[in-house]
C-alpha positions in Angstrom: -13.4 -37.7 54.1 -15.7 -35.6 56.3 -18.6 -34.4 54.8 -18.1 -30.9 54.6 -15.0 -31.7 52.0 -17.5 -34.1 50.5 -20.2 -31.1 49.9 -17.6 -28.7 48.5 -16.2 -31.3 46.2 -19.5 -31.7 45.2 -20.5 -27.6 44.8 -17.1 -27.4 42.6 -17.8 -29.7 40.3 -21.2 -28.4 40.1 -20.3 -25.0 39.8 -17.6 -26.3 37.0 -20.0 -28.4 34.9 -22.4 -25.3 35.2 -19.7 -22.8 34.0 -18.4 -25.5 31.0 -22.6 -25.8 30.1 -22.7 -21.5 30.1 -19.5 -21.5 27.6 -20.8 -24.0 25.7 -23.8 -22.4 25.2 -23.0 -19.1 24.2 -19.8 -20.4 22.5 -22.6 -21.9 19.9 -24.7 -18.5 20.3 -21.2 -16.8 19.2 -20.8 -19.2 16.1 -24.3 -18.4 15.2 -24.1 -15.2 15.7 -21.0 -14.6 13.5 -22.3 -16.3 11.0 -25.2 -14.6 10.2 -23.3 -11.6 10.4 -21.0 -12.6 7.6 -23.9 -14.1 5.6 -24.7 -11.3 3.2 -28.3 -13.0 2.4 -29.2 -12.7 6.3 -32.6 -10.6 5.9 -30.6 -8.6 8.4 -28.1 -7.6 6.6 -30.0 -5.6 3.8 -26.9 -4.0 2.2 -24.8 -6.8 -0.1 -21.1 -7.1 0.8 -18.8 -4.8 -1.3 -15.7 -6.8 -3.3 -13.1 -3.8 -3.8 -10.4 -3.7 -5.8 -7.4 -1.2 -6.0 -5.8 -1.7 -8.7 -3.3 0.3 -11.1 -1.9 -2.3 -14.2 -5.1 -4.1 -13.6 -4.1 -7.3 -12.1 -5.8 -6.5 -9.0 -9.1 -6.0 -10.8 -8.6 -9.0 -12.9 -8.4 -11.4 -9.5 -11.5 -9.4 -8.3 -13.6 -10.2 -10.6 -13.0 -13.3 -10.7 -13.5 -13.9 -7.0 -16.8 -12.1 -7.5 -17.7 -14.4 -10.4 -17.2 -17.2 -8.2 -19.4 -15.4 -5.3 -22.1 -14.9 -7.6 -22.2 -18.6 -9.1 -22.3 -19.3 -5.6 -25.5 -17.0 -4.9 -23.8 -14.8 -2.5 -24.1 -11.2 -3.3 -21.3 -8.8 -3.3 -21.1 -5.1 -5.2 -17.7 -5.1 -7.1 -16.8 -1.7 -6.8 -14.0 0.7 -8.1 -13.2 2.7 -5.1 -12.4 5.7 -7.1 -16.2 5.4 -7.9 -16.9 4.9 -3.6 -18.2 7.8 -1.5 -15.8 6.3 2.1 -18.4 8.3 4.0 -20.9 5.1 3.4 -17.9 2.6 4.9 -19.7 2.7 8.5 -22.7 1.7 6.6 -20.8 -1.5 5.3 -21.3 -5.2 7.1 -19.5 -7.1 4.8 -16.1 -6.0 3.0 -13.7 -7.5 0.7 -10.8 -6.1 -0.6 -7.7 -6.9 -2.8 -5.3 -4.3 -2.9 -2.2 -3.9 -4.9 1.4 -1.9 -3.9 2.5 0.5 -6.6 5.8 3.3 -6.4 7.3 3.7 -3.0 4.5 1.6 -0.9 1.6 3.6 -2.3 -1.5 2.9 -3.3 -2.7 3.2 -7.1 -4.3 6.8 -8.3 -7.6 5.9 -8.1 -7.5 4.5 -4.6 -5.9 7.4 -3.4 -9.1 8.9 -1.9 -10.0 5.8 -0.2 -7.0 5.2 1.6 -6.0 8.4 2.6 -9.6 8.5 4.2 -8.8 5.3 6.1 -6.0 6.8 7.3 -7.1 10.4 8.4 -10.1 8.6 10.2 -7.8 6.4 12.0 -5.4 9.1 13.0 -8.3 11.7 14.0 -9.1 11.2 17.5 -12.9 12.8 17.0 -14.1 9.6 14.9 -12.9 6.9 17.7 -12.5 3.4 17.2 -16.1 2.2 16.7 -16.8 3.5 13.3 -16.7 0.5 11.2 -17.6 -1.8 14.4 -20.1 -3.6 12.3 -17.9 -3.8 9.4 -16.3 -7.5 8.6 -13.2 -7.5 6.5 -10.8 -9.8 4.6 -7.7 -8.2 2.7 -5.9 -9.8 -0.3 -2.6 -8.0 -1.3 -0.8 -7.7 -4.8 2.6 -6.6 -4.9 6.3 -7.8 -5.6 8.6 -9.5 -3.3 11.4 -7.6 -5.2 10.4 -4.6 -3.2 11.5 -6.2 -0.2 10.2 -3.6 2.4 7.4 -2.1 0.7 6.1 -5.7 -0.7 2.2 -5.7 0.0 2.1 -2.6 2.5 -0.9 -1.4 1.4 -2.7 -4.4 1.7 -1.5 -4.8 5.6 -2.0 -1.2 5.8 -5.8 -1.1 4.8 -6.3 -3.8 6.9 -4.4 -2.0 10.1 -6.6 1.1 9.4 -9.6 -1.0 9.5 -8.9 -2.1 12.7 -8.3 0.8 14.2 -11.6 1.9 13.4 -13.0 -0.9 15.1 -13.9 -3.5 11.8 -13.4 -7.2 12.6 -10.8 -9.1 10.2 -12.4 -12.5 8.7 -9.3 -13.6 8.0 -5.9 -12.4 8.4 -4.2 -10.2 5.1 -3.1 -12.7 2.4 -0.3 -11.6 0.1 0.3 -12.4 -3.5 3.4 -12.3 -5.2 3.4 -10.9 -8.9 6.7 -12.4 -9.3 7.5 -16.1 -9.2 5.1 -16.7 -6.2 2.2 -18.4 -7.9 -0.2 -15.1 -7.2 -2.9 -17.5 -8.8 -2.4 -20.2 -6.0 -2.2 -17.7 -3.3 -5.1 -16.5 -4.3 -7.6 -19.3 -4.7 -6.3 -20.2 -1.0 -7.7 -17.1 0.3 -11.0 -17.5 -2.5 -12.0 -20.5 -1.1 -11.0 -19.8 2.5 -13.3 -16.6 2.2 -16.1 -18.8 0.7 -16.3 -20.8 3.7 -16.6 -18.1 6.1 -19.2 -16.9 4.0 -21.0 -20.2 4.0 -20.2 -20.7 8.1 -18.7 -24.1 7.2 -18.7 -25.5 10.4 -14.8 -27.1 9.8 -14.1 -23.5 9.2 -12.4 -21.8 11.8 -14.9 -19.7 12.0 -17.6 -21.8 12.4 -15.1 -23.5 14.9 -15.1 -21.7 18.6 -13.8 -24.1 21.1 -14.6 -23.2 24.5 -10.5 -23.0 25.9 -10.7 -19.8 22.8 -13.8 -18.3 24.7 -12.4 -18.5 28.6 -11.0 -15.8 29.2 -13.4 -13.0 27.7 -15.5 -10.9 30.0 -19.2 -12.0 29.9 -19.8 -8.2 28.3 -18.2 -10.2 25.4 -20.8 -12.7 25.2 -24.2 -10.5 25.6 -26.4 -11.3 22.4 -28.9 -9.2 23.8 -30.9 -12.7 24.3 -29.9 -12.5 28.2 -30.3 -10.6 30.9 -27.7 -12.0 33.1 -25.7 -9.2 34.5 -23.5 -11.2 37.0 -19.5 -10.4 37.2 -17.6 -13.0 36.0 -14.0 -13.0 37.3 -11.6 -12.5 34.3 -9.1 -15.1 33.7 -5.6 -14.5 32.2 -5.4 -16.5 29.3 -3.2 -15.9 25.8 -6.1 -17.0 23.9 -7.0 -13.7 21.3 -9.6 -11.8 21.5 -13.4 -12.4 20.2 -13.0 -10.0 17.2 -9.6 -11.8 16.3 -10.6 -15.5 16.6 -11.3 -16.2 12.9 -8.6 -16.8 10.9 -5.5 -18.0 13.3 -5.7 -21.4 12.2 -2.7 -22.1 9.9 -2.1 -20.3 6.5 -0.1 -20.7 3.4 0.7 -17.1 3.2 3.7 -17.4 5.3 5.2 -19.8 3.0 7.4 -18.6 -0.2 6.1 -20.1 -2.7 8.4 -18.9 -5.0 10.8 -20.7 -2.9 9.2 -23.7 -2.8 8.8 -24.3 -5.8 12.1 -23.9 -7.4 15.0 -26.4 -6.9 16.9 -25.7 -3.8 20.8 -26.0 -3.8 23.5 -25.1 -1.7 20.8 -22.2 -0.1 20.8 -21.1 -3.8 17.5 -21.5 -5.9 16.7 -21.9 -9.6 15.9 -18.3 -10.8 13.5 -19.8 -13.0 11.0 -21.6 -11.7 8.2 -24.5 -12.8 5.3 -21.3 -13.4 8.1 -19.0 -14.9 9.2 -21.7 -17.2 5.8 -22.5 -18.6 5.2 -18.9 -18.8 8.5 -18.5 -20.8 7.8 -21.4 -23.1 4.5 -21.1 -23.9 5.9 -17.4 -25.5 8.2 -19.6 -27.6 11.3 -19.6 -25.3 13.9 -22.3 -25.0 15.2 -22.4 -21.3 18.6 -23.0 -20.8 19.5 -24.7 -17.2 18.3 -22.8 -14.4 18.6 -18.7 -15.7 19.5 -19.0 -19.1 17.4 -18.1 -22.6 17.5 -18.4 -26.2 14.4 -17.6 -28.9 14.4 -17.6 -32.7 13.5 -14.0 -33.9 11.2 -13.6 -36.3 13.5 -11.3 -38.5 15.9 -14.3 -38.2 12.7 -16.2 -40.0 12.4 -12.8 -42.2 16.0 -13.4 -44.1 15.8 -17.0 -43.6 13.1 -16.8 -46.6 14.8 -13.7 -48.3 12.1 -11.2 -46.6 14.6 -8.4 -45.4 16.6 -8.3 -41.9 15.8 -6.5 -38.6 17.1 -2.4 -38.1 20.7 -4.2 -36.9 20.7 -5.3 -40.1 20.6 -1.8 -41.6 22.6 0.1 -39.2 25.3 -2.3 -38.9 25.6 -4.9 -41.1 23.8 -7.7 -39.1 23.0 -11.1 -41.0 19.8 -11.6 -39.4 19.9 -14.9 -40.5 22.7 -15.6 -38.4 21.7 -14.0 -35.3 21.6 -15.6 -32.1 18.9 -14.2 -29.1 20.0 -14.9 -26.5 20.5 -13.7 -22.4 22.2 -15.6 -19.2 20.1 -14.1 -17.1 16.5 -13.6 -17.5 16.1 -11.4 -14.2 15.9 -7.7 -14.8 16.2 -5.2 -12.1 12.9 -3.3 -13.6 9.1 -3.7 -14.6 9.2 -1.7 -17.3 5.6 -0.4 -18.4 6.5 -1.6 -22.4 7.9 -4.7 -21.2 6.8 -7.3 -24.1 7.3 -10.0 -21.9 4.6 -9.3 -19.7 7.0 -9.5 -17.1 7.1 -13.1 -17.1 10.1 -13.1 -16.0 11.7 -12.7 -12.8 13.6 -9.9 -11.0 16.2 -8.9 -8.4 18.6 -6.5 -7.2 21.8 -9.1 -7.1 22.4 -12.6 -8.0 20.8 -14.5 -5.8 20.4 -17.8 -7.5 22.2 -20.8 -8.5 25.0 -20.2 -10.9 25.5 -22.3 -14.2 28.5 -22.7 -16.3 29.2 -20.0 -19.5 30.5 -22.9 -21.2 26.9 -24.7 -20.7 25.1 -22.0 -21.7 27.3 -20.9 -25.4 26.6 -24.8 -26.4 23.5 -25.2 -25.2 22.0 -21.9 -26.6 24.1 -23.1 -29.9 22.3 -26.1 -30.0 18.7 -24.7 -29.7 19.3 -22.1 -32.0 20.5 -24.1 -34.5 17.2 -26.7 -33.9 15.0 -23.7 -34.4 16.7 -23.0 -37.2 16.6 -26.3 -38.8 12.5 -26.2 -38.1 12.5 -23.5 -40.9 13.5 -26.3 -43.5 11.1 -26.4 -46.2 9.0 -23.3 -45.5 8.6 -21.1 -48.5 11.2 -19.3 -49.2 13.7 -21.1 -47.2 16.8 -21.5 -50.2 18.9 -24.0 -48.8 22.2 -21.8 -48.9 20.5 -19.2 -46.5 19.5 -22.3 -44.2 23.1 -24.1 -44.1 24.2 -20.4 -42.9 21.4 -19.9 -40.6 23.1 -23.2 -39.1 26.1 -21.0 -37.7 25.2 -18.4 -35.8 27.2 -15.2 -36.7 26.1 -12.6 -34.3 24.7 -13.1 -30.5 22.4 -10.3 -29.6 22.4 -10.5 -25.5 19.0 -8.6 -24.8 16.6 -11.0 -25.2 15.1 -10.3 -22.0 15.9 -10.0 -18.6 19.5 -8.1 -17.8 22.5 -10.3 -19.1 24.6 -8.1 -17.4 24.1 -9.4 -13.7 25.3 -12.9 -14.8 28.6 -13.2 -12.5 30.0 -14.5 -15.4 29.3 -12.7 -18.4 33.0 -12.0 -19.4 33.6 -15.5 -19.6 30.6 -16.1 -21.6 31.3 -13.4 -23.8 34.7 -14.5 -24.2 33.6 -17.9 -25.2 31.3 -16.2 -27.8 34.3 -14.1 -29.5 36.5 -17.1 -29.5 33.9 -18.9 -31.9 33.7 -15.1 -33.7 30.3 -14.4 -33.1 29.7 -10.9 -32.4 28.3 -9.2 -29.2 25.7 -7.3 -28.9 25.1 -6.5 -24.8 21.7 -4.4 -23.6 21.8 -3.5 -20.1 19.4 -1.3 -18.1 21.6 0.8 -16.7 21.0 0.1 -13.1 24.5 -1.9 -12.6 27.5 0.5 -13.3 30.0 -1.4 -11.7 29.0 -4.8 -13.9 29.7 -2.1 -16.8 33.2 -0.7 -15.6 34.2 -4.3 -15.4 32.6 -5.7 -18.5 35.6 -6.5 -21.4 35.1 -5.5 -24.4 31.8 -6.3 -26.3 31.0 -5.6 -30.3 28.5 -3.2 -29.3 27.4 -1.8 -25.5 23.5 -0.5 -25.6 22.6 0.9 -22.3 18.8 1.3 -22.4 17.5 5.4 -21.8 13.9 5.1 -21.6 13.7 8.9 -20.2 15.3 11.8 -19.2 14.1 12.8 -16.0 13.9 11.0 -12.6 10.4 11.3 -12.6 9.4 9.7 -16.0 12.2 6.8 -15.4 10.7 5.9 -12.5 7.4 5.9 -14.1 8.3 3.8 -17.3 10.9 1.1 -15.7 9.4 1.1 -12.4 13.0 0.4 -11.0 13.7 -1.7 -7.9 16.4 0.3 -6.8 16.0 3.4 -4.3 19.1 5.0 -5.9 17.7 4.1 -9.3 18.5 7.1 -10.8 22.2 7.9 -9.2 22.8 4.0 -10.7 21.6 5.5 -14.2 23.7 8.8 -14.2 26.7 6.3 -13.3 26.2 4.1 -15.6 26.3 6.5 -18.8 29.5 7.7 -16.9 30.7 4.3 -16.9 30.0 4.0 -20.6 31.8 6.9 -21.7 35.0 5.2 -20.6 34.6 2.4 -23.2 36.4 2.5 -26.6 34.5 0.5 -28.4 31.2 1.3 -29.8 28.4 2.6 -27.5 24.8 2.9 -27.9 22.1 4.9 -26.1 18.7 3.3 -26.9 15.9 5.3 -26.9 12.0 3.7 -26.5 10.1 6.6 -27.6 6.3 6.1 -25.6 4.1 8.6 -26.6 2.0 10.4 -23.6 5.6 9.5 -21.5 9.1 10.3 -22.5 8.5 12.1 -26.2 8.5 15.3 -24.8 12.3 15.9 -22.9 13.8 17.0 -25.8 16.0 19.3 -23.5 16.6 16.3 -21.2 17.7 14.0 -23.2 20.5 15.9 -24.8 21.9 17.0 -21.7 22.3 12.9 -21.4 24.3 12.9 -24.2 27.0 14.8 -22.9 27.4 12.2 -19.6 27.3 9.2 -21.7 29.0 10.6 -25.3 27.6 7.6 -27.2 29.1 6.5 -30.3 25.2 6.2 -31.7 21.6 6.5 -30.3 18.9 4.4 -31.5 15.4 5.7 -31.2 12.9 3.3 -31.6 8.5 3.6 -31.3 7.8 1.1 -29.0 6.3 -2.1 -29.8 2.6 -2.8 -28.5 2.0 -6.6 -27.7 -1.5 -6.6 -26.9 -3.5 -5.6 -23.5 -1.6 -7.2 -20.4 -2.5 -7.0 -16.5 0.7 -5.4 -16.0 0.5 -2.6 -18.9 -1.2 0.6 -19.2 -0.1 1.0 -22.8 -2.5 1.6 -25.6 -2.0 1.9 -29.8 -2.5 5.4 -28.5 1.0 5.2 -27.3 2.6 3.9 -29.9 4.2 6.3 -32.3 4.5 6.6 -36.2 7.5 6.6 -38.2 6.9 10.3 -38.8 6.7 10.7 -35.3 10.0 8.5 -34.6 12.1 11.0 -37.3 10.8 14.2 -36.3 11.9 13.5 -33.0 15.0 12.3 -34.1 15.6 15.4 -36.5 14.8 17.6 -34.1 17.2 16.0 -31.2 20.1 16.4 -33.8 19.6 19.9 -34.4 19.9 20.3 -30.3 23.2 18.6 -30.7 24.4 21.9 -32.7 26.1 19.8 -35.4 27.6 16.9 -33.0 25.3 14.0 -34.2 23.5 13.3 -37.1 20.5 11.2 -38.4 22.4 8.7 -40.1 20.5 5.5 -40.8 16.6 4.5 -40.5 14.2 1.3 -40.8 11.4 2.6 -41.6 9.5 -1.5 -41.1 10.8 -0.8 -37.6 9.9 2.4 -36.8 13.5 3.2 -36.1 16.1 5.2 -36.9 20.1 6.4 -35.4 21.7 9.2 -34.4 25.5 8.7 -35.4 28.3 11.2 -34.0 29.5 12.9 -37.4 33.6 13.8 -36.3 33.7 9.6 -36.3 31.6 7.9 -38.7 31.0 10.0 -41.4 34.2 10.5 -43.5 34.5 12.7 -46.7 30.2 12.5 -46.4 30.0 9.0 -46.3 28.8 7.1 -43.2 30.9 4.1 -41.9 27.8 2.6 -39.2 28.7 -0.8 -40.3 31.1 -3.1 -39.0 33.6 -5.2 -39.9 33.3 -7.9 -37.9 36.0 -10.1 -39.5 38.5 -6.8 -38.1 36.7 -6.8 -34.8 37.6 -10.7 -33.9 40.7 -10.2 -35.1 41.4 -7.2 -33.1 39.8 -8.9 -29.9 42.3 -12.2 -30.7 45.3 -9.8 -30.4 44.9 -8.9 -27.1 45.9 -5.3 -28.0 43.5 -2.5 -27.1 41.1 -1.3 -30.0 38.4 1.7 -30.7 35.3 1.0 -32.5 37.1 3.2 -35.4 39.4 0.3 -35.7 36.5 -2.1 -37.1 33.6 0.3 -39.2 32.6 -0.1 -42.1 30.9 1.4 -45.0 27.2 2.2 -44.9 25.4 1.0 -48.1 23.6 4.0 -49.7 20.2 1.8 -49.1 20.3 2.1 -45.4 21.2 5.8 -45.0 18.5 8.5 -43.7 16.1 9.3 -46.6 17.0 6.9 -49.3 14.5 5.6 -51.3 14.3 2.3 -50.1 13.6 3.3 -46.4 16.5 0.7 -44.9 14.9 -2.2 -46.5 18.1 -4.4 -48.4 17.1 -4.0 -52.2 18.8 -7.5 -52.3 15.9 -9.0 -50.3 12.2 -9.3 -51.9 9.5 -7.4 -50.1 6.5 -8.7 -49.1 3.6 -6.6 -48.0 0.1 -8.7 -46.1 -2.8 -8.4 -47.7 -5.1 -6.4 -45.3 -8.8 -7.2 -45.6 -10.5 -4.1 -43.9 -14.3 -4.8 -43.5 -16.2 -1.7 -45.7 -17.6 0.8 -43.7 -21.4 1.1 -43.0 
């Protein structure tokens, strides 16, 4: 080797162990650097970070403050702040920002963030602000939403954080989404918790903390000038597909891209159990009995009411219903909604279609059978209890399918129901009215509720918070759908005050779509504050409220329908059309349910004026009694009210 290859050899690997020293070096500047940045106690950094939360049911709020209970435990000082209560001028101000952001209607962001985001994104759109306004600004995004909503599932989450960008902020870590809906939202989120604790704290097995020097080549030395050096030389840029400074932390792997819902239900044929281990526990700690893999069944406390001789539900008033002998029960606990008065919390999971493993109708009809009956038998020896009532209790007379969920996307529900009839227990199917097709095909059922929660597009949407786009063309067609039935029909009304007790107008022009046999309007039911509820005692309405509502939608009907039958316990009353249940001025709400089976065993088609029934004069509108069975024994609670001061 001459020595002119021997003194460049030499120079290179001089020049390369130089160049390896330099990135080094300001790599460990960089971590520093960033660091301190992040670190909301640097002396620096005088402003504390700011934890936002856009929230609309409240979950969003609820997660946090919890995160900013943790971050306070942990001496790291963060603002929690409302961002309807936020001046967006002062986000250029900002060094540190947190945010967890929730989806609501359509892909937009809650009311009170409104403000906020539409700032973001006329500042990102407006040329004259330029993409260095939040350039000292740090960021890290958490999104709430539901999977269910397929395309618009977290956009405002990945939309804040796009915005951000734009205006020149530096993500932390990349936009973590939550699923409200079978997707552990509580795992998801402690992931990103702790993950945004350590950047905080520059753990140095953080990524953050982490810069290798092959992430560094490639960046101009402009990139690494800490103001520390006045080194102005060129350095030639290298093509590399490493990312870019501000984009470093956070592209080590994340759990966000996994579906947890997924994983944690049993997988099948590509089919998954609808109802998974968090569901379940969910489900059963509320007293639910899970049937195989969709199924439901739950003692009702009315059942527990006649049980001890305490007076039946409002079915049992209107028509006839041994509450005793009911059966609650649904093949499907999906729902195609999130209504706002849901009183399950919405525990339980939704979907458009069927999407998960299919179990057999006979499995379910036995298996509910036997759990009821269990339930049942748990009642022995309560006060009250005659053992008569509990050997009939023991076999169920009446199924009511609507105990949550919507029992009518279960592929098969004829088969279920038939298997139901055949043991001559009585059918009472609630659907939601987003299915018409599962309704045209349906056979004959004792009695067909299709849920009305409003009468405009506008306040449907608002109340049942549909999944469906066409949620309201699915609605008109499915009252069309149940006009075609001949047995009896129901339209069930959940009056919400402040909502849907207004469309007096609206709701009668339903009727003539639909032409139900009945409508029951009930006050809805409040079960206590809940992340996913805005509803407030304020919202629930009186009795009085409930029949003067109901009186004055009769009168609209110009002599069509009638109040015929109330519940006053309930807070509930029905409409009944006069031309086919009131004959000679008696009312014939009830049914015989002996006629109906044997009708249904013939095979021979039947109207629901083939098996009514007289009305006792207890349960008609205005009797005395108020639809409480003067057979039963009343009991009132004692209510100690503290005296006033």
């Amino acid at each position: 080797m001459s020595s002119s290859s021997l003194r460049a050899r030499l120079t290179l690997v001089a020049l390369l162990s130089a160049t390896t020293f330099y990135f080094v070096y300001k790599s460990r500047r960089l971590n520093k650097l960033l660091r301190l940045s992040l670190n909301p106690k640097n002396p620096e950094n005088p402003r504390k970070g700011k934890l936002f939360f856009i929230s609309q049911t409240g979950t969003s709020r609820t997660l946090a403050e919890r995160l900013h209970s943790r971050l306070t435990s942990l001496d790291l000082p963060f603002d929690l702040v409302d961002p309807r209560n936020y001046e967006p001028e002062d986000l250029p101000k900002e060094t540190l920002v947190l945010i967890v952001a929730s989806t609501w209607d359509d892909g937009k962001p809650p009311e009170a963030a409104k403000f906020f985001t539409d700032w973001l994104a006329e500042s990102a759109n407006d040329f004259r602000v330029g993409s260095l306004l939040l350039s000292r600004c740090k960021y890290a995004v958490f999104g709430v939403g539901s999977r269910a909503y397929e395309k618009t599932f977290n956009v405002v989450a990945r939309d804040v954080s796009k915005k951000m960008r734009e205006l020149g902020a530096a993500e932390v870590l990349p936009v973590s989404e939550g699923d409200v809906d079978g997707g552990e939202l509580d795992v998801v989120f402690e992931d990103w918790s702790k993950r945004v604790v350590a950047v905080l704290k520059g753990n140095e097995d953080d990524h953050v903390g982490n810069v290798s020097v092959e992430s560094v080549v490639g960046m101009e030395s402009d990139d690494f000038d800490d103001g520390d050096d006045d080194d102005d030389d060129d350095d030639e840029e290298v093509e590399s597909e490493m990312v870019d400074l501000e984009d470093i932390a956070g592209k080590g792997p994340s759990r966000r891209s996994m579906n947890v819902a997924e994983t944690n239900g049993k997988v099948k044929d590509g089919k998954k159990d609808m109802v998974t281990p968090v569901i379940r526990a969910s489900l059963e700690k509320q007293g639910y009995k899970i049937i195989g893999s969709h199924s439901g069944v739950k003692i009702c406390r009315w059942t527990k009411s006649q049980l001890r001789g305490r007076g039946g539900c409002y079915k049992h008033s209107f028509y006839g219903i041994e509450s005793h002998r009911c059966m609650e029960a649904t093949p499907s606990l999906a729902c195609a909604n999130k209504c706002v008065f849901c009183w399950r919390h919405h525990t339980n999971p939704v979907g458009k279609s069927w999407q998960w493993k299919m179990d057999d109708p006979l499995e379910i009809v036995n298996t509910a059978i036997d759990l009821h009956t269990k339930m049942i038998k748990q009642m022995k020896g309560v006060p009250g209890v005659t053992q008569e009532r509990l050997t009939e209790g023991l076999t169920p007379r009446h199924c009511a399918l609507s105990l949550v969920g919507e029992p009518i996307m279960y592929p098969e529900i004829n088969t279920l129901v038939d298997e139901l009839h055949r043991r001559r227990i009585s059918t009472f199917l609630v659907t939601n009215a987003q299915f018409p097709d599962k309704i045209k095909l349906l056979k004959p059922v004792t009695q067909l509720y299709v849920s009305v929660d409003a009468a405009t597009k506008e306040s449907l949407k608002a109340i049942d918070r549909p999944l469906f786009g066409d949620f309201w063309e699915r609605f008109i067609d499915s009252l069309k759908a149940l006009r075609e039935k001949q047995q009896r029909t129901v339209y069930r009304l959940t009056l919400v005050k402040g909502w849907n007790t207004e469309d007096i107008d609206a709701y009668f022009k339903l009727f003539s779509i639909g032409s139900p046999d009945f409508v029951e309007i009930k006050g809805v039911t409040y079960c206590g504050s809940s992340a996913t509820s805005k509803l407030t005692m304020e919202n629930v309405p009186w009795h009085s409220d409930v029949k003067a509502f109901s009186e004055t939608l009769a009168l609209r009907s110009k002599g069509e329908y009638e109040v015929a039958c109330e519940h006053a316990h309930s807070c509930c009353v029905i409409l009944a059309k006069i031309d086919k249940f009131k004959v000679d001025g008696q009312w014939f709400t009830w049914i015989d349910y002996e006629k109906f089976h044997d009708l249904v065993a013939s095979g021979r088609p039947f109207s629901s004026n083939d098996y009514m029934a007289a009305t006792p004069s207890w349960a008609v509108y205005g009797a005395e009694e108020g639809g409480f069975d003067p057979v039963q024994s009343r009991y009132r609670k004692e209510r100690h009210h503290k005296p006033k001061q």
